[in-house]
C-alpha positions as CSV (number, residue, x, y, z in Angstrom):
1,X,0.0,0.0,0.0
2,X,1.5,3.4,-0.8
3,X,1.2,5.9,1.5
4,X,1.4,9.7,0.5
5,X,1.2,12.4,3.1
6,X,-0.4,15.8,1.6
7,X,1.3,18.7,4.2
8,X,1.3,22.3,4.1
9,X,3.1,25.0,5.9
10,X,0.0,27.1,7.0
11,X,-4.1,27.0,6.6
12,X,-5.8,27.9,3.4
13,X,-3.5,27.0,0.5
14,X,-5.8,24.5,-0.7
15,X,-4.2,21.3,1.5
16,X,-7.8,19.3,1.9
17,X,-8.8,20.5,-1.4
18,X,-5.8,18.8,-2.9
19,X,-6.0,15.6,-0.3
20,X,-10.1,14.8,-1.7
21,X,-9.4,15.2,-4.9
22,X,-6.0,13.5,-5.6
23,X,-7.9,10.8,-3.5
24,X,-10.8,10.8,-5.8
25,X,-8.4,10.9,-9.1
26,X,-6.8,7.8,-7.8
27,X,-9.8,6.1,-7.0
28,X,-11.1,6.8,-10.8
29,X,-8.0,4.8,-12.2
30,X,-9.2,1.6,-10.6
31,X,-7.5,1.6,-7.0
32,X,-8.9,1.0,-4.0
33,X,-8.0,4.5,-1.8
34,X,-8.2,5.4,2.3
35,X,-8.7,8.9,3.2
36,X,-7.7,9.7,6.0
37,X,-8.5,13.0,8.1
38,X,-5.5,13.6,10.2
39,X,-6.5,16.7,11.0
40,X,-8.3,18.0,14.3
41,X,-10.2,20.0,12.9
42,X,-12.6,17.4,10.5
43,X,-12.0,19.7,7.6
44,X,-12.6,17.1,5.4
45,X,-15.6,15.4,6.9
46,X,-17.5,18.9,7.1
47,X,-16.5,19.5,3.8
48,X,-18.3,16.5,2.3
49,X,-20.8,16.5,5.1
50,X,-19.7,13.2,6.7
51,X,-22.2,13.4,9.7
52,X,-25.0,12.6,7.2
53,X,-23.9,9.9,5.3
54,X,-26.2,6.9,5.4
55,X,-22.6,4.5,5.0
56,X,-20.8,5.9,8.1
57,X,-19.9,3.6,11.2
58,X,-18.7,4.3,14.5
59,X,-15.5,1.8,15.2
60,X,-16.5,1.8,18.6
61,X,-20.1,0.4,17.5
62,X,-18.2,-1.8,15.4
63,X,-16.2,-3.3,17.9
64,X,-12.9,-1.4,17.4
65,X,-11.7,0.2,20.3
66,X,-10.3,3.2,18.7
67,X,-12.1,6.8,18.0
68,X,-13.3,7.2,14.7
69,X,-15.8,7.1,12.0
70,X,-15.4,4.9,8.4
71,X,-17.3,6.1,5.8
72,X,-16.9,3.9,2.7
73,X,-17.6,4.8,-1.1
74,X,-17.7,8.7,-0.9
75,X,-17.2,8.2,-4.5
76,X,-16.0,4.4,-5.9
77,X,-12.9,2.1,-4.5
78,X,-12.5,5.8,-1.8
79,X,-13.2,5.4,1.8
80,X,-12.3,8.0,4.3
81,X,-11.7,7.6,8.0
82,X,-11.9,10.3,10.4
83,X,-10.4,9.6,14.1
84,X,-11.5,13.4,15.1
85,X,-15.2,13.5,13.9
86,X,-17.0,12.2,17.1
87,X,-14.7,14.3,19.6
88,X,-11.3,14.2,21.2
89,X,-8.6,11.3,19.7
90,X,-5.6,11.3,21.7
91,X,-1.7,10.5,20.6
92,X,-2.2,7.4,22.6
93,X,-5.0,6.3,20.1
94,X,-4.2,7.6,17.1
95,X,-0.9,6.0,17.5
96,X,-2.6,2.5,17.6
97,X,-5.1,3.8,14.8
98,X,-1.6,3.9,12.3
99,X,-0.5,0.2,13.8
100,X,-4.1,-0.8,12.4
101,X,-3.8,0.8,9.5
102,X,-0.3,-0.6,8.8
103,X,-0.6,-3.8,9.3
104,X,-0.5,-6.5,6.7
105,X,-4.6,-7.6,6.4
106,X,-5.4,-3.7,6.3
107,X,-2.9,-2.9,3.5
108,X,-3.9,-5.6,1.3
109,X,-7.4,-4.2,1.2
110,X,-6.3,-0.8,0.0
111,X,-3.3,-0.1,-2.9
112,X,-3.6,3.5,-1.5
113,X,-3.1,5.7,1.9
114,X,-3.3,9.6,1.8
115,X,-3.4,11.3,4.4
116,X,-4.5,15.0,5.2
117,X,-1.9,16.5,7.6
118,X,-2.9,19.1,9.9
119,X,-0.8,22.6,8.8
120,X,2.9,22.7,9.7
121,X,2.3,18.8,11.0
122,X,0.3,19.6,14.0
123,X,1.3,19.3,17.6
124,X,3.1,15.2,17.4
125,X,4.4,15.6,13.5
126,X,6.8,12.4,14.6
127,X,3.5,10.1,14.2
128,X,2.2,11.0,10.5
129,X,6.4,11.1,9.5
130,X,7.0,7.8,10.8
131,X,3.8,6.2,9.1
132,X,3.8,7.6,5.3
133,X,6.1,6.7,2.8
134,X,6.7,10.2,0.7
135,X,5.3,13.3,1.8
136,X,3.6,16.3,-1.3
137,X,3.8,20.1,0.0
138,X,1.2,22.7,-1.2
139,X,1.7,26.0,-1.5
140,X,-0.1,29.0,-2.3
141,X,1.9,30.6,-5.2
142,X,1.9,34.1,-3.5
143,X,4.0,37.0,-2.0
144,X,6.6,35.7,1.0
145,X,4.9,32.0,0.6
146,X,8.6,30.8,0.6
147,X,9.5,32.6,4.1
148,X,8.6,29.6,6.1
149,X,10.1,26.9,3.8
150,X,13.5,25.9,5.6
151,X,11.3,25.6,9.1
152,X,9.3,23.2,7.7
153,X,12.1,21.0,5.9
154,X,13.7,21.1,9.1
155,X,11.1,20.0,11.2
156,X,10.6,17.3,8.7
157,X,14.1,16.4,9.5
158,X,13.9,16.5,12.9
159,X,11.0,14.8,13.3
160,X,12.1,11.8,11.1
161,X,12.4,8.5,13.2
162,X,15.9,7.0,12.8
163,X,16.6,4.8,9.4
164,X,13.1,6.3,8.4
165,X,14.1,9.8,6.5
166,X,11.0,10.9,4.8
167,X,11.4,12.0,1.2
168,X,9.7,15.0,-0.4
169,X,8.0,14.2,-4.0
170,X,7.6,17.7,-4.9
171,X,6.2,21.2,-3.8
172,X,2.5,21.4,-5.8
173,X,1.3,25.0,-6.3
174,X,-2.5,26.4,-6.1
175,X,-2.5,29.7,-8.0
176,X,-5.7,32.5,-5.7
177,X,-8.3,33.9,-7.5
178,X,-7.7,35.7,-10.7
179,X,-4.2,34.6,-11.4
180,X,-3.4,32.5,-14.2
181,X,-0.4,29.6,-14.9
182,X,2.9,31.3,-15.4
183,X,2.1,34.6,-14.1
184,X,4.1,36.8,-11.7
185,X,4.4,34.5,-8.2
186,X,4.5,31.4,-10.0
187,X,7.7,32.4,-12.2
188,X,9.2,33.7,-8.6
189,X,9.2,30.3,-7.0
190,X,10.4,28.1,-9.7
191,X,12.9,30.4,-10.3
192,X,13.8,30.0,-6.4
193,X,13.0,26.5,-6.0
194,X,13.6,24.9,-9.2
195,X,13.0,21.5,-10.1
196,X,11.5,21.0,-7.0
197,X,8.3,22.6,-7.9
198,X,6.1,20.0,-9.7
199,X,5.0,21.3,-13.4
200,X,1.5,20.5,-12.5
201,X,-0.1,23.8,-11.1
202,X,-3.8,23.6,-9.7
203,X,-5.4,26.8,-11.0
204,X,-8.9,28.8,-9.6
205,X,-11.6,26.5,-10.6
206,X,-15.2,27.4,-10.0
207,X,-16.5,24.0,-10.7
208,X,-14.3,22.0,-8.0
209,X,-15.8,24.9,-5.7
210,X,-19.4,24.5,-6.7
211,X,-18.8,20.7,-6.0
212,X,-17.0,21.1,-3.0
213,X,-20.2,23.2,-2.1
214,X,-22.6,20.7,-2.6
215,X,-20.4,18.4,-0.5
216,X,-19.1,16.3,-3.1
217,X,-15.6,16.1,-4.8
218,X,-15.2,18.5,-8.3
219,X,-11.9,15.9,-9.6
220,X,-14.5,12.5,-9.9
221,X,-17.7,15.0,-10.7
222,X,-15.7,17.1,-13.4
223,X,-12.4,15.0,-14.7
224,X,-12.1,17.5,-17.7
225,X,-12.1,20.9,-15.4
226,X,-8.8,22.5,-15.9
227,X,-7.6,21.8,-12.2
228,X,-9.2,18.0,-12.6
229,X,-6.8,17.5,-15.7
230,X,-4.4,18.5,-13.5
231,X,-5.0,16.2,-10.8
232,X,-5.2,13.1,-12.5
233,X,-2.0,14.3,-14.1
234,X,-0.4,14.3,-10.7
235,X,-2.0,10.6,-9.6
236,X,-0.1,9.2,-12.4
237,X,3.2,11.2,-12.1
238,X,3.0,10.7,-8.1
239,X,2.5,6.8,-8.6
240,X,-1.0,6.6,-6.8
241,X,-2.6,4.4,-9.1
242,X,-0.2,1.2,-9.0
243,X,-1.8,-0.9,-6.9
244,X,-5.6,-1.8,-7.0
245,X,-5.9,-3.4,-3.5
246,X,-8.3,-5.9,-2.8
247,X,-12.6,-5.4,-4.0
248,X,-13.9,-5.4,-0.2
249,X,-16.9,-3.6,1.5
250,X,-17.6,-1.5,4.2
251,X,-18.1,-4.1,6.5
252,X,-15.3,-6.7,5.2
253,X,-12.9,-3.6,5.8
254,X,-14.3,-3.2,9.6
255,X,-14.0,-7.3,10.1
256,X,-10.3,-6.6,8.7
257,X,-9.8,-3.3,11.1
258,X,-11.6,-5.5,14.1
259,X,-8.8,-8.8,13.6
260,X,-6.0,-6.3,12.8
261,X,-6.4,-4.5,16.7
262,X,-7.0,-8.0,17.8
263,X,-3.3,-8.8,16.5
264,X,-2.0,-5.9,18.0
265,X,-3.9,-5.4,21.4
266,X,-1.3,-7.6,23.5
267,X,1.7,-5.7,22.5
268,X,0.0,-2.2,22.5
269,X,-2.0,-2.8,25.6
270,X,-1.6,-0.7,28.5
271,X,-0.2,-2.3,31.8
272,X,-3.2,-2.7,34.0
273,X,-3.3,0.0,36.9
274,X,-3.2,-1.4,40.4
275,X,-6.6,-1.0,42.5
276,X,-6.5,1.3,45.2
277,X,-6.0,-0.2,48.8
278,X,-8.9,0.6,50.7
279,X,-7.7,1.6,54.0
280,X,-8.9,-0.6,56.9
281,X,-9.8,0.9,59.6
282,X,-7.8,1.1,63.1
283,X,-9.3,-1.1,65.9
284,X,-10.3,1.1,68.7
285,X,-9.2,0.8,72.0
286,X,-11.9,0.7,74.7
287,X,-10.9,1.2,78.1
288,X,-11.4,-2.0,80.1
289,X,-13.7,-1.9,82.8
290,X,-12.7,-2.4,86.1
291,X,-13.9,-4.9,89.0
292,X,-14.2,-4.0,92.7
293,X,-10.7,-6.4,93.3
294,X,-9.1,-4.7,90.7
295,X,-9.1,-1.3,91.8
296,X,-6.1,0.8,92.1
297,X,-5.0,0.0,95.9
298,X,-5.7,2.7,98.1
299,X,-1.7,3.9,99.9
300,X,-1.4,2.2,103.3
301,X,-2.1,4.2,106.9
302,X,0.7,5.5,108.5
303,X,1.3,4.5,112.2
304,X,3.1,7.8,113.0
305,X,0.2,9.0,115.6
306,X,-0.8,12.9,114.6
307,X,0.7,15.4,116.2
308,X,-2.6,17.0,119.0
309,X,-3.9,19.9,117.7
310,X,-2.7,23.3,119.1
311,X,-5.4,25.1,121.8
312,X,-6.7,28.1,121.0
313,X,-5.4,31.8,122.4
314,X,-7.3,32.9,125.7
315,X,-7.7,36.1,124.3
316,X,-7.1,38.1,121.5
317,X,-4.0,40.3,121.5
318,X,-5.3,44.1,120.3
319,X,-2.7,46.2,118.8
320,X,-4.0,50.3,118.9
321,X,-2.5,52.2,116.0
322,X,-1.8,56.0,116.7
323,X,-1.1,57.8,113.7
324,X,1.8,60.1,113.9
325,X,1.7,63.8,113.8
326,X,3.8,64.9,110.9
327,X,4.3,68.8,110.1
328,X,4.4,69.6,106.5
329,X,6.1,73.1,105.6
330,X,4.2,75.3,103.7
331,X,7.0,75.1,101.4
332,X,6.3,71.5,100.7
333,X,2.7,72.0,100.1
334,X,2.0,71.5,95.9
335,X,0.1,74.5,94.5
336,X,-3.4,74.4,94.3
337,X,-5.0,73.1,91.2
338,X,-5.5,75.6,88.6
339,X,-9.0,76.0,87.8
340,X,-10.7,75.0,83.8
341,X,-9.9,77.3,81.3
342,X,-13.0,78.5,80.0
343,X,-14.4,78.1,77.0
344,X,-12.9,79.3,73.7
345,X,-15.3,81.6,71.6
346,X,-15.9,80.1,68.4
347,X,-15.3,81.8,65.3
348,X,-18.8,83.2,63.5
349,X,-19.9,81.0,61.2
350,X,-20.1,82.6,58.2
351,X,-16.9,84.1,58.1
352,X,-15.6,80.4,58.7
353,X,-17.4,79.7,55.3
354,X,-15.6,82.3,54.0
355,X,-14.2,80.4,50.9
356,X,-17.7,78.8,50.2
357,X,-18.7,82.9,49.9
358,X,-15.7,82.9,47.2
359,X,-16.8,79.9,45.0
360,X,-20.3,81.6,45.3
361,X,-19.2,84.2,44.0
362,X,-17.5,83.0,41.6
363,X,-20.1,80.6,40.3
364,X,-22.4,84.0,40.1
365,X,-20.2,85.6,38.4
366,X,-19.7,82.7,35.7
367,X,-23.5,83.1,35.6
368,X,-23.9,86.1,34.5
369,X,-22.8,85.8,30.9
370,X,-25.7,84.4,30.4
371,X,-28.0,86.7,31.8
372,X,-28.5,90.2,29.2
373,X,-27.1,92.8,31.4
374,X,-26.5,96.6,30.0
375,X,-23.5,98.5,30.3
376,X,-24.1,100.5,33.9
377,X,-25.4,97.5,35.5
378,X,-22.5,95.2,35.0
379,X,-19.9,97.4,37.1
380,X,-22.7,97.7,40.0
381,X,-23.0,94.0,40.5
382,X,-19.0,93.3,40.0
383,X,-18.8,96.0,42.8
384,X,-21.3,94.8,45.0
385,X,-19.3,91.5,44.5
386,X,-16.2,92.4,45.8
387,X,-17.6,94.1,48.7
388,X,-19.0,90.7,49.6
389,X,-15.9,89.0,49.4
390,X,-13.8,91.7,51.6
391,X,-16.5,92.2,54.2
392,X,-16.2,88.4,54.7
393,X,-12.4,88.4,54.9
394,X,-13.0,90.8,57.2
395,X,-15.5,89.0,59.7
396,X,-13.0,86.3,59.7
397,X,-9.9,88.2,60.5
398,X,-12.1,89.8,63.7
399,X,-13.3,86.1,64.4
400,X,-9.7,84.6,64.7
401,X,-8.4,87.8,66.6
402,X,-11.5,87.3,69.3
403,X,-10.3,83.6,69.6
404,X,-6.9,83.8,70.3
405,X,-7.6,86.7,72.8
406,X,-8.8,84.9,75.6
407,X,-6.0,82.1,74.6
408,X,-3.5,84.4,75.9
409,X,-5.1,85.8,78.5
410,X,-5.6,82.0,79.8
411,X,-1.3,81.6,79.6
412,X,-1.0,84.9,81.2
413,X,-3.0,82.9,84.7
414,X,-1.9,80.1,83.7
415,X,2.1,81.0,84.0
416,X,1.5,83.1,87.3
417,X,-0.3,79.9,88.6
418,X,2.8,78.3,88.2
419,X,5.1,80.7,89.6
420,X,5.8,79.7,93.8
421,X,4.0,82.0,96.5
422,X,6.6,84.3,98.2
423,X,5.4,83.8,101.7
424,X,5.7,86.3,104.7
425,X,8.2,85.8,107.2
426,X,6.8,83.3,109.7
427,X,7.8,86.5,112.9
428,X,5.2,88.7,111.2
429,X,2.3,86.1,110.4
430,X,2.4,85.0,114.0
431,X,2.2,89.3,115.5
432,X,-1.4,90.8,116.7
433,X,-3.3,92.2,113.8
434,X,-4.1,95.0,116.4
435,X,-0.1,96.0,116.5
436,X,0.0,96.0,113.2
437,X,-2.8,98.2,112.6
438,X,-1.1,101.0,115.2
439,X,2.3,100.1,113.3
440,X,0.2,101.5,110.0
441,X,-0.9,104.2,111.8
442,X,1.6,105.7,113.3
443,X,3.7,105.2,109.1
444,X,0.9,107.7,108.5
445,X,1.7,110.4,111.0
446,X,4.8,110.5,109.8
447,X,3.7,111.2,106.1
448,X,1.6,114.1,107.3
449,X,4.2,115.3,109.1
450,X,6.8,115.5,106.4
451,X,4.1,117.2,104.0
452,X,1.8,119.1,105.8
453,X,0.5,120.6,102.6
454,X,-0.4,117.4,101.2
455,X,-4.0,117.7,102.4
């Protein structure tokens, strides 16, 4: 069975286009051809409309445990098998999908294999490279199409298994809309690439759209299109027709799909996981119960006999306290406590709001070019305006000066509070107020008697 991988190194050059209907070409010549849809995406089974084929089986249903959907005669001797259509197909699976399809009872039923590569080989290239024989690149013939050309080759390269180096047959060009064979881009690349560029060149063709429309494929409805010439061209230049495989049916090629897993389920079989050990539970300890004989011995009597217990007091001892008498000096005495400041006037409340009275103003002021006002009126109201705005700077300039007032008259007191009392000599305190008041007396006598004419 030949094997031909169709690859590309972006979307929408015209890849699945080219995988259908060089699929449908070779089919046409008499070989029996597998399509398969390598991509994740289903391109091709949306393109033909795959979900509502009367011919399409579920390998599961079938007995296959693999992902995937067979559809057999699209068109004649063409089958095309898509591991992606029903939902996710792991690398594990589509892995043992290409031992299936390799194997000797699945080859002989087919002459052909193409497969339709994701672009730029997807995210395990190593799988589709190690399980196709040659591999075709299309590319759109189109400004900086060659940019990306040495990445690909070398991720070929790379991604080539060892003794397995996969050979490229040639780089097939799609020409966009409204360009014709031998025009501007197309001269550009052969003259970069050279032989390497196949001479075929699949041009615009509104017929293999209108098919491909209709879900069918334009190469096996219109064989004498210009770009269906072309493509059975390529099946016979690319080799694709050699081999007619083997005249089976749908379900003879699901009976060979079923004994070919069979064959390889022991060596591709996973090792079985171990069960989970369920954790036992831990036995729980209850305390044992105990007996009247097996109670914790009580410690043994001492035979020391207790001391006798002291006797009372006959009377209470009374112990009389007499405070001391302790002179303080007045010296020694702290200062009296000064007495609460009194309350701070507050400032007057509108001239607190005095910046309020600004934006006021201000606002009003704004207002007023959209009121009419005449010529005489305007300076009255700009005047009246600022008088409102110094009167109020005014009442607040009185209002802090009556607030800090009484401030410093409060640390006036407050510092002669603190200052110490100069006390009179203890001789004088302790005379007769009566021999002071002749002591005064007798000062003024001698006043009046200096100055007799101060009366």
């Amino acid at each position: 069975m030949r094997k031909l991988l169709v690859a590309s190194q972006k979307a929408g050059v015209g890849k699945t286009t080219t995988s259908m209907n060089l699929a449908a070409a070779a089919a046409r010549t008499g070989t029996r051809v597998l399509l398969l849809d390598a991509d994740p995406l289903s391109n091709i089974s949306t393109a033909l409309n795959l979900a509502m084929n009367p011919h399409r089986r579920p390998l599961r249903q079938a007995g296959i445990d693999l992902p995937g959907v067979l559809v057999s005669n699209i068109v004649p001797r063409l089958d095309v098998l898509s591991p992606y259509e029903e939902g996710s197909c792991s690398d594990d699976d589509f892995d043992r999908l290409l031992r299936v399809l390799a194997a000797p009872a699945t080859q002989q039923c087919y002459g052909c294999l193409i497969v339709d590569g994701p672009p730029f080989l997807g995210g395990n290239p190593s799988q589709l490279i190690g399980s196709c024989d040659d591999f075709l690149l299309v590319m759109r013939a189109e400004a900086l199409a060659h940019r990306t050309l040495p990445a690909f080759l070398e991720l070929v390269q790379r991604s080539s298994r060892a003794g397995h180096a996969l050979p490229m047959r040639g780089i097939l060009l799609t020409l966009p809309e409204g360009e014709e064979p031998g025009f501007r881009w197309e001269r550009e690349l052969r003259g970069r690439f050279g032989a390497r560029v196949l001479a075929e060149v699949i041009p615009h063709d509104r017929s293999i759209e209108e098919a491909l429309r209709d879900g069918r494929i334009g190469s096996h409805l219109h064989p004498d299109s210009p770009a269906g010439r072309q493509y059975h061209q390529l099946v016979v230049k690319l080799g694709l027709s050699a081999d007619g495989g083997t005249a089976v049916e749908g379900e003879q090629v699901l009976q060979v799909f079923r004994a070919s897993a069979a064959l390889l389920e022991p060596a591709i079989k996973p090792a079985p996981v171990p069960e989970p050990v369920k954790p036992t539970a831990a036995p729980v300890h209850r305390p044992r119960r105990l007996s009247r004989s097996s109670e914790i011995p009580r410690p043994a009597r001492s035979e020391r006999p207790l001391p006798p217990p002291a006797a009372p007091p006959s009377s209470p001892v009374r112990i009389k306290v007499v405070p001391a008498k302790v002179s303080i000096p007045e010296e020694m005495t702290p200062p009296a406590a000064a007495a609460p400041a009194p309350p701070q006037p507050t400032a007057n409340a509108l001239a607190q709001l005095w910046p309020l009275w600004i934006l006021l103003g201000a606002v009003l002021g704004g207002g007023l070019r959209l009121v009419p006002l005449t010529a005489s009126l305007l300076p009255i109201l700009v005047g009246l305006g600022v008088a409102l705005i110094v009167v109020v700077v005014l009442f607040s300039l009185a209002a802090q000066d009556r607030a800090a007032a009484p401030a410093k008259g409060q640390g006036q007191s407050q510092t002669r509070a603190r200052e110490p009392k100069k006390h009179a000599p203890r001789s004088e305190s302790r005379k007769d107020p009566v021999a002071a008041r002749l002591a005064t007396l007798a000062g003024m006598s001698k006043r009046t008697r200096r100055d007799p004419d101060a009366n």
